[in-house]
C-alpha positions in Angstrom: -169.9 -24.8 -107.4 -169.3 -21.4 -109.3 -171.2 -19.9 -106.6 -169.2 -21.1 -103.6 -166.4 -19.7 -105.1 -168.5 -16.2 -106.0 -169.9 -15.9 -102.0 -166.7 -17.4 -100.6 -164.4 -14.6 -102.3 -166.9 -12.1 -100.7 -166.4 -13.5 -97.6 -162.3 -13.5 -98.3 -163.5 -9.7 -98.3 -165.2 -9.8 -95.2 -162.4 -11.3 -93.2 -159.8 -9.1 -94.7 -161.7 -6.3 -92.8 -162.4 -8.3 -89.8 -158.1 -8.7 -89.3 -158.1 -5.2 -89.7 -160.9 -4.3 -87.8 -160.9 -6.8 -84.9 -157.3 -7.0 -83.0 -157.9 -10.4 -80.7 -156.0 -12.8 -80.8 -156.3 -16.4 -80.8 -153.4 -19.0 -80.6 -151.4 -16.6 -81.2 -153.1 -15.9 -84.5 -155.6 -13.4 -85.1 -159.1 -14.5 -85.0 -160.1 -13.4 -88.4 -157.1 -15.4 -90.1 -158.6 -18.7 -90.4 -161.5 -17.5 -91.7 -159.9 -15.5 -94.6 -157.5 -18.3 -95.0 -160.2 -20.7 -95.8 -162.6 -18.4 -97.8 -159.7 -18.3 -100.1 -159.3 -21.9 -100.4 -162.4 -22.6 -100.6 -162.9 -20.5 -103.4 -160.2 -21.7 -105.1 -161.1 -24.9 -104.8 -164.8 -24.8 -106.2 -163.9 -22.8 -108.8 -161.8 -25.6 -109.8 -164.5 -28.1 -109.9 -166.9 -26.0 -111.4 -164.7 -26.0 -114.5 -163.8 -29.9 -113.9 -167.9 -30.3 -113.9 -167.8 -29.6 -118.1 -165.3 -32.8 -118.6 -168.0 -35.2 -116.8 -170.3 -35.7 -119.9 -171.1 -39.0 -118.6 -173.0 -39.7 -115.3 -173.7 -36.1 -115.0 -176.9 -36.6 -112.6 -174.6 -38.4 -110.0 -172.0 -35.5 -110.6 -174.4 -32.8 -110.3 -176.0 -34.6 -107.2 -172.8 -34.7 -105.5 -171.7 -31.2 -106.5 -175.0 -29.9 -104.4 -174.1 -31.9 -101.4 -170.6 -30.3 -101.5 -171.8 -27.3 -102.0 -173.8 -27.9 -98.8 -171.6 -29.1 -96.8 -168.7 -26.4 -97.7 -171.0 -23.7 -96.5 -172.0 -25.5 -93.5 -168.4 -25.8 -92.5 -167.7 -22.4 -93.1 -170.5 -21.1 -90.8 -169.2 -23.1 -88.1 -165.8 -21.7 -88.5 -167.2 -18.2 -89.0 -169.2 -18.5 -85.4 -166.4 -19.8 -83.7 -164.0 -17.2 -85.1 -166.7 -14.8 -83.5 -166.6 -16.1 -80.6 -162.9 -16.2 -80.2 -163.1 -20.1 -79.7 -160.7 -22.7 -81.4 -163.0 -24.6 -84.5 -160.7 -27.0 -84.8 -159.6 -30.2 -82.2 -161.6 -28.1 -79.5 -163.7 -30.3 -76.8 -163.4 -27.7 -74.1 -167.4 -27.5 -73.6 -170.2 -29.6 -75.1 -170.7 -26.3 -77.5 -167.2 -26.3 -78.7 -167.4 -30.1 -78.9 -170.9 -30.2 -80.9 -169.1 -27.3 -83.2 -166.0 -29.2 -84.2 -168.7 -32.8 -84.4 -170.5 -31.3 -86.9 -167.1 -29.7 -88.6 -165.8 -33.6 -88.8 -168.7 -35.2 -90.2 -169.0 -32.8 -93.1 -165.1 -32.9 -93.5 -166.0 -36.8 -94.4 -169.3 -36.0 -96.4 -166.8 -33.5 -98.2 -164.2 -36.4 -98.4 -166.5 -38.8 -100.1 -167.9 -36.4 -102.7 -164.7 -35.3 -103.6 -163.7 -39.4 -104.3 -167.0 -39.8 -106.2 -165.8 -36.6 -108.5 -162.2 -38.0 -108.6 -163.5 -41.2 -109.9 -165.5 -39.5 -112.5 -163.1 -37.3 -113.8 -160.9 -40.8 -113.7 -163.5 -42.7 -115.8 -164.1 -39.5 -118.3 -163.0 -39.7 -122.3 -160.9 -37.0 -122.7 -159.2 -37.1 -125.9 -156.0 -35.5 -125.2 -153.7 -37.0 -123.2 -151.9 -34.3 -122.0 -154.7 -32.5 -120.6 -155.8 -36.3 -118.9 -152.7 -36.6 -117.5 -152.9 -33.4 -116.0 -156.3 -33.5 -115.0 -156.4 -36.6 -113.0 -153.3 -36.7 -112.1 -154.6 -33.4 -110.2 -157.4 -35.0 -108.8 -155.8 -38.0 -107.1 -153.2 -35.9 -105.2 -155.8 -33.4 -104.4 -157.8 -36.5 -102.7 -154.5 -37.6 -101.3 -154.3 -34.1 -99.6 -157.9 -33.8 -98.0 -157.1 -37.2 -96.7 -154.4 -36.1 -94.8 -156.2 -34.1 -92.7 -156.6 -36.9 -90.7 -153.5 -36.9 -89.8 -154.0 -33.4 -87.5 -156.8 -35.2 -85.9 -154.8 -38.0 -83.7 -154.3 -36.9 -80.0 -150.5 -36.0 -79.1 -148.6 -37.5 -76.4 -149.4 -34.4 -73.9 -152.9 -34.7 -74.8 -152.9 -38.4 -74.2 -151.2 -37.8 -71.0 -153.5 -35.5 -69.8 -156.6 -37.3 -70.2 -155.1 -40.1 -68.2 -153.9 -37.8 -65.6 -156.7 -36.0 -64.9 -155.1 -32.0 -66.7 -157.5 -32.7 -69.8 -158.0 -29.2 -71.0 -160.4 -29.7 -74.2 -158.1 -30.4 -77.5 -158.0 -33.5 -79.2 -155.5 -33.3 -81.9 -153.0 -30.4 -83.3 -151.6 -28.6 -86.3 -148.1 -28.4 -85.3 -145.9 -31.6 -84.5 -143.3 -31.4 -81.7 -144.2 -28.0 -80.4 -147.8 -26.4 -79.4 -150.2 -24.6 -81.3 -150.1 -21.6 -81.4 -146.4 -20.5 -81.3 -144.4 -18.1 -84.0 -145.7 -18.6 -87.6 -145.3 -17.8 -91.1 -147.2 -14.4 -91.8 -150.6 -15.4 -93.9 -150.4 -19.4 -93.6 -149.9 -19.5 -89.9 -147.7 -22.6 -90.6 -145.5 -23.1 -87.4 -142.0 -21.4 -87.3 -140.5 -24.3 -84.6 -141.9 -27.4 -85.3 -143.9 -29.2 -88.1 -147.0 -28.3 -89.3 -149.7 -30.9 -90.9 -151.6 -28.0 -92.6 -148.1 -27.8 -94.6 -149.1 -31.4 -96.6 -152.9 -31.1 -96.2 -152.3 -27.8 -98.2 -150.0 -28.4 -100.6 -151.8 -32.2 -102.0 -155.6 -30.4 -101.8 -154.0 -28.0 -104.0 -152.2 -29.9 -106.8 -156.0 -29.8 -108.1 -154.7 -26.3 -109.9 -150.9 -26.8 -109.8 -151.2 -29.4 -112.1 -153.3 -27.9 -114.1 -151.4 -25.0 -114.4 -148.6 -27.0 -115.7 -150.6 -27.4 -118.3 -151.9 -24.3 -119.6 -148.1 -23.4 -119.4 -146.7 -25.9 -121.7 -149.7 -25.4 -124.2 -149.0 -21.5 -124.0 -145.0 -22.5 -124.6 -146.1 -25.0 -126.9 -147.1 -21.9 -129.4 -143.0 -20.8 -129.3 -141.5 -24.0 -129.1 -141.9 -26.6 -132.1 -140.5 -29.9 -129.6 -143.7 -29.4 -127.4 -146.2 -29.0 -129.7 -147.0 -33.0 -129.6 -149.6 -34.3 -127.4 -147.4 -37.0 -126.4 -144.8 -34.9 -125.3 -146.3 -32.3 -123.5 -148.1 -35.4 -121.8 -144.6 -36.7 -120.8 -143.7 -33.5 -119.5 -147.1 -33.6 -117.4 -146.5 -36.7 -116.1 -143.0 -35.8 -114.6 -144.5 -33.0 -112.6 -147.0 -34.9 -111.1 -144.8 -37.9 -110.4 -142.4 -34.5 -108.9 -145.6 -33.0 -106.5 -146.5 -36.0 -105.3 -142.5 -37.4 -104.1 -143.0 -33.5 -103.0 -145.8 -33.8 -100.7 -144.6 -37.3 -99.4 -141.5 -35.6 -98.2 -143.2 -32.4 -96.7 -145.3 -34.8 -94.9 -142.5 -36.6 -93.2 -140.7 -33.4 -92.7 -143.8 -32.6 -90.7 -143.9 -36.0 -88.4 -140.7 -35.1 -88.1 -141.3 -31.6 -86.1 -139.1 -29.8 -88.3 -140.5 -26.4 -90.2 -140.9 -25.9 -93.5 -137.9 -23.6 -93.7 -135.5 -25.7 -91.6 -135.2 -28.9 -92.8 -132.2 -31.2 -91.6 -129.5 -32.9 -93.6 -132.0 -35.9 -94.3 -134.4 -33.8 -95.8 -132.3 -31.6 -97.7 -130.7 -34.7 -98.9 -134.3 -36.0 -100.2 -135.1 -32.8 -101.7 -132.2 -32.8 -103.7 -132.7 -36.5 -105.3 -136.2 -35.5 -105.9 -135.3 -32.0 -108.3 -132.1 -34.0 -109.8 -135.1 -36.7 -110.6 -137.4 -34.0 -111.8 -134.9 -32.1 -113.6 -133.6 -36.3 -115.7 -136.8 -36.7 -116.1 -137.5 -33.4 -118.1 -134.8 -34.3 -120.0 -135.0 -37.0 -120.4 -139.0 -36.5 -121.9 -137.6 -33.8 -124.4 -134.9 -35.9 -125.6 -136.7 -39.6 -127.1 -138.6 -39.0 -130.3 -142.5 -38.6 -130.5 -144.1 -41.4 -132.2 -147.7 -40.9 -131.4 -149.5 -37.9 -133.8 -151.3 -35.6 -132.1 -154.9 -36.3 -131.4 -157.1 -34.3 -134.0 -158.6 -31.4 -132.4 -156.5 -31.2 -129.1 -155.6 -27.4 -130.1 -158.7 -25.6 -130.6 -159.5 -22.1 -131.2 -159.8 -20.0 -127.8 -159.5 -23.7 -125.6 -156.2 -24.9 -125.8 -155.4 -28.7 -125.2 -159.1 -29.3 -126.6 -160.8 -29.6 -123.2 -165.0 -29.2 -123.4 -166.1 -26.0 -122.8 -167.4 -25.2 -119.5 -171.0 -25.9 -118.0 -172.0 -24.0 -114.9 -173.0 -26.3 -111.5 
């Protein structure tokens, strides 16, 4: 996995100059975006699991079996997006000729290999002892919303209604499927994401869940480092608390992005309903955080959950 994310940043690198280099367009993005977009994510993203690999002490010939199938399979995909980015051709939802459709075939199936090596991880990661609960809660936690978010890809993959109407009136012109809800691809957008600017956008949801895989994380990290300051969090239990509340946060989050998004509204213009949910969920967020640092800690600390140079006592790293 450490290697995806090495040859993936160098093809981040690559794209950059291709956007720079290469003015057409595409859906009214250019060509090069989606493949810089998704060299960074990828990276991201298998740098992640490399690190997750060291907490799977257990089972580690299934993990490392899967981790070389994803490793296959994210480089496969990549190279179909890559040659259709060359040819100026849509990667995704496009049937327009039996190449297109044989492209985006092959894109599908190793979206659902990719899917179902990701839930074999997920459920190790799930089933592995990790001493501190504060760094479990994080840690799975992250990996069942980042499952969550692969899974609603699917959702950009259902025809809409003018697509369905054209295939029964005969004005079929090769895309099954869309980004954007309420609007066509391929209108304004948000610089860098390409998220739509008019309507919703499914990559909004898919993006944000995939992701919680570092967010969470993050969290972390950031309470341990706090945790050094400030005498309340230096508990286990309660930086464990405070984990929990942000997950329980991200995921009411990406539940209410995604109905945003079947709702055709942007990101950036939500209606009263959604503004309305939003604010429930940070008043929720923001109880709940105090709500954490204000009952007593009666659980000790597990022994050894602060460690020299790895903080919140998680194993040491081993390269995939």
């Amino acid at each position: 996995m450490l290697s995806v994310a090495v040859v993936m940043a160098l093809l981040a690198v690559v794209s950059a100059v291709g956007l720079v280099v290469d003015d057409r367009v595409l859906l009214g993005a250019p060509v090069w975006l989606k493949p810089l977009k998704f060299a960074l994510s990828n990276a991201i993203y298998a740098a992640t699991w490399a690190w997750l690999f060291s907490l799977l002490q257990q089972h580690r010939v299934l993990a490392n079996r899967t981790t070389n199938v994803l490793v296959a399979v994210m480089y496969v995909e990549y190279v179909l997006i890559l040659v259709q980015a060359i040819r100026a051709r849509p990667s995704h939802f496009n049937f327009s000729t039996p190449t297109d459709a044989i492209i985006y075939t092959a894109m599908g199936i190793s979206i659902g290999v990719l899917w179902t090596g990701a839930l074999i991880l997920t459920i190790l990661v799930l089933r592995a002892p990790i001493a501190d609960v504060a760094t479990r809660w994080a840690l799975q936690s992250g990996v069942v919303i980042s499952l969550v978010g692969i899974s609603l890809g699917a959702l950009m993959v259902t025809p809409t209604q003018p697509q369905l109407e054209s295939m029964g009136n005969g004005t079929f012109q090769g895309m099954i499927g869309a980004h954007s809800v309420g609007v066509a691809d391929g209108g304004p957008a948000m610089p860098l994401t390409g998220w739509s600017m008019t309507g919703g956008d499914l990559r909004i949801p898919h993006f944000l869940g995939m992701h919680a895989l570092q967010v969470l994380p993050i969290v972390f990290v950031l309470l341990t480092l706090l945790a050094r300051r400030v005498p309340r969090l230096r508990p286990s239990a309660m930086r464990a608390r405070l984990v929990a509340v942000a997950a329980a946060g991200y995921a009411a989050m990406l539940a209410l992005v995604t109905w945003q998004a079947e709702r055709g509204q942007p990101l950036f213009q939500p209606d009263l309903l959604v503004l309305c949910g939003f604010t429930v969920l940070v008043i929720a967020v923001a109880g709940g955080v105090a709500v954490s640092l204000s009952r007593p800690v009666l659980e000790r600390e597990p022994s050894g959950s602060h460690t020299s140079g790895n903080p919140g006592g998680v194993p040491h790293q081993h390269r995939s």
